[in-house]
Steps between C-alpha positions, in 0.01 A plus 500: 500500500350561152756640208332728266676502181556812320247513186669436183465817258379402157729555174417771284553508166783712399434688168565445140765687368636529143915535489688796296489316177128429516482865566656619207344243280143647648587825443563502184234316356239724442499678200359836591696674683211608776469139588883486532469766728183341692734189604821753593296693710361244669842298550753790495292691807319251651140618463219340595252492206213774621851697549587441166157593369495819728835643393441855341753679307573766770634208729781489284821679531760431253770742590502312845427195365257421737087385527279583749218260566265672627261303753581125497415281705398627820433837382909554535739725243777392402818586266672216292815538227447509132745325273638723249351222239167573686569885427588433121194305385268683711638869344437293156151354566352883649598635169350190294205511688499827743225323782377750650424478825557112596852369381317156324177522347260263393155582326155464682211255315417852301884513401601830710836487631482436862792346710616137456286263659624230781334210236739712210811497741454139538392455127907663404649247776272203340632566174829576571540198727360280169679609229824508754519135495529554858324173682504621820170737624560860481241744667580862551531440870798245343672726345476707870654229654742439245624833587491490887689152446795690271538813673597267797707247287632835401662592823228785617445481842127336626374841653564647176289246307241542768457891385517455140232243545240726743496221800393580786672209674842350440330175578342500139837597358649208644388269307720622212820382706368131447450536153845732451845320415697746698618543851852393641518197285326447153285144538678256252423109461725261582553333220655841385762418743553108476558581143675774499288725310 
């Protein structure tokens, strides 16, 4: 009798993702205040960055504090929360800037205003991420991560996470309760323990 043993799935690699602190330190490291906003947009709701780029100032709703992203991935809508910080500096950039169809703009190579490029989305993480002193990598799919990961950490349920994000599958939300340090016990070392610290 032969014994066929079950195939042995290989690891993935889990993502990177920055903690609150690095978060804060990001976000305020830019000194314009549209590249402040760049990095809370993308960490605050999750986007994608072609979400990010695509966002048009009638997808906003401040009195319900809420964004509608408007064919992500998959071609699917969604609705995610603003923060009322979100709310504040984006009331103050419009009227510093009033885009006026696209919420970030860039210029084309002839210098018309045109929306933000994906190389000028990564250009604001880049430099935020150097002059940070931030070692670890930081992308703007990072900062999505980073906010899958603390939603969970949290306490928000993983179906909810799986909306705000615009999976189509729980099995790619999943992979944000590896990363998480939530669930019925937080993970500690022992050594936290032997020493009683």
């Amino acid at each position: 009798m032969r014994v066929v043993l079950p195939s042995i799935e290989r690891p993935k690699t889990l993502p990177v993702v920055l903690n609150q602190r690095e978060i804060k330190q990001l976000l305020k490291t830019p000194k314009l205040l549209k590249h402040r906003l760049v990095l809370a947009m993308l960490y605050g709701c999750g986007l994608r960055n072609f979400e990010l780029r695509n966002l048009q100032r009638k997808d906003l709703d401040f009195d319900r504090m809420m964004l509608h992203v408007r064919q992500g991935k998959g071609r699917k809508d969604r609705y995610v929360p603003l923060s009322k910080m979100q709310v504040r500096g984006l009331q103050r950039y419009f009227l510093a800037e009033n885009p006026y169809t696209w919420c970030f703009t860039g210029n084309d190579k002839s210098g018309i205003p045109c929306r933000i490029s994906s190389q000028g989305v990564q250009w604001i993480v880049r430099e935020a991420r150097k002059h940070s002193g931030i070692q670890k990598e930081i992308t703007a799919h990072i900062l999505r991560h980073s906010y899958a990961t603390h939603l969970l950490e949290m306490g928000l349920d993983i179906m909810s996470v799986k909306d705000l994000l615009g999976h189509a599958d729980i099995q790619t939300t999943l992979i944000y309760l590896h990363v998480a340090q939530s669930g019925r016990q937080k993970p500690f070392s022992p050594l936290d323990r032997l020493y009683g610290q």
